[in-house]
C-alpha positions, 0 to 999 in steps of 0.5 A: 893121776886120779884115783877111781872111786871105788864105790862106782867100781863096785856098783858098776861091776854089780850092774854087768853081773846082773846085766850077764845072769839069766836070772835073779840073782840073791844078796849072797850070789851077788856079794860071793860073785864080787868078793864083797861083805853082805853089808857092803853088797846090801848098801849099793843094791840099797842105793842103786834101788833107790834110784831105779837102776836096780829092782828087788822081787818082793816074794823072792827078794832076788835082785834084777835089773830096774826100769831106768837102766832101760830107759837111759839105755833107749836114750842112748839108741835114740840118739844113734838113730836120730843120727842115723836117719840124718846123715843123708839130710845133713850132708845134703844140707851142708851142700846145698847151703855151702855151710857146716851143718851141726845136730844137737840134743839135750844134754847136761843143761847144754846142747851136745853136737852129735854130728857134724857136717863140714863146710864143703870148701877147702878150709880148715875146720875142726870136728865139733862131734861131742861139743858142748853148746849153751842153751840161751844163746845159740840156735840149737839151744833156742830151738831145744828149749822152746820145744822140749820142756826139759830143757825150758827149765835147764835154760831158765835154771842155769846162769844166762851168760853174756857172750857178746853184747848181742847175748840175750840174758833176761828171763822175760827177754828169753821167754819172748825169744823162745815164743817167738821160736815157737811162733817161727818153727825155727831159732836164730843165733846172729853174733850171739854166742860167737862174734862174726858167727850166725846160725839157724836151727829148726827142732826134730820130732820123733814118732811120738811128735817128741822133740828129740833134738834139732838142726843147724847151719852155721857160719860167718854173718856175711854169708849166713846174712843178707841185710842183717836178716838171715837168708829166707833160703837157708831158714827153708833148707834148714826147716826142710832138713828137720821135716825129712828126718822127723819123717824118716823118724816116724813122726809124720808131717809137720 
């Protein structure tokens, strides 16, 4: 079994001590508190400064909590109410399509499902809640790097793998899908990723007309496709679906 790395445990404890104190907290009260070495202390208030997660007062030289602790915990509560607001509209998405339905957001050069809506039939199916999904190839990824400018340059940075012949890998290739997503409102994903799978993806919009994530039915090509192209009533419901959440989440009309 892996051992833990005992500087993160340290700066970890350092973070809660300071999260629970009503006040400023000196280089002495925090190493006393932890049973550490002032310098040792010093070094991880040094490097946790350094990356904003820690904020010193200079009249004082008291430490307190920084900025960037705040903004990835807003994150984290963005992503909880971009749930939230769809569940209604994704479970009324799966029924109406007869499809799973996923929703996605950036995460770590790849799309994070963070909700999953079954297929509404008796089948088997697996919950895909925390899957990782590629980028480049599938319709959640398109969507995301189309609207997002973040995950533009993940997508570019990151090695385009071929999953099947119909995988779209070059950068000007890529650049022309993603233009043509902009120009759409909505993404596709037809044996892309996954042989015999295809999928439709529309981005969401928060109240400050953010792309925070998107929406996508997905499922077997002879049901998601109907000639080859995707079926005009499933692209609408899709899009429909993303309108009434980035409503739900201030954004206005799209």
């Amino acid at each position: 079994m892996a051992k833990n790395i005992q500087s993160l445990e340290r700066a970890a404890a350092m973070l809660r001590l300071l999260a629970g104190g009503e006040r400023r907290l000196g280089l002495s009260d925090i190493a006393s508190s932890l049973d550490l070495a002032k310098g040792t202390a010093h070094g991880i208030l040094r490097t946790l400064q350094a990356e904003g997660f820690v904020e010193q007062d200079p009249a004082s030289g008291r430490y307190q909590l920084g900025a960037e602790l705040l903004r990835l915990g807003n994150s984290y509560l963005d992503v909880h109410e971009l749930r939230a607001r769809a569940l209604v509209w994704t479970d009324d998405l799966a029924r109406s399509s007869g499809e799973s339905v996923h929703l996605g957001v950036l995460h770590q050069h790849g799309v994070l499902v963070v909700h999953h809506v079954f297929r509404p039939d008796d089948s088997r199916q697996v919950l895909e809640v925390g899957a990782m999904q590629p980028l480049h190839s599938t319709a959640l990824g398109k969507v995301l790097a189309a609207y997002d400018p973040v995950a533009h340059t993940e997508a570019l940075e990151v090695e385009r793998e071929a999953f099947t012949p119909a995988t779209v890998t070059g950068l000007d290739d890529f650049e022309s899908v993603l233009d043509l997503t902009r120009a759409k409102g909505w993404a596709s994903d037809v044996e892309e990723t996954w042989e015999g799978v295809a999928s439709v993806a529309a981005p969401i919009h928060d109240r400050r007309r953010m792309p925070v994530g998107a929406v996508a039915v997905t499922g077997a090509v002879e049901r998601v496709c109907n000639g080859g192209e995707l079926r005009s009533e499933l692209v609408a419901a899709v899009r429909d679906c993303a309108r009434a959440v980035s409503r739900d989440l201030g954004a206005g009309r799209f």
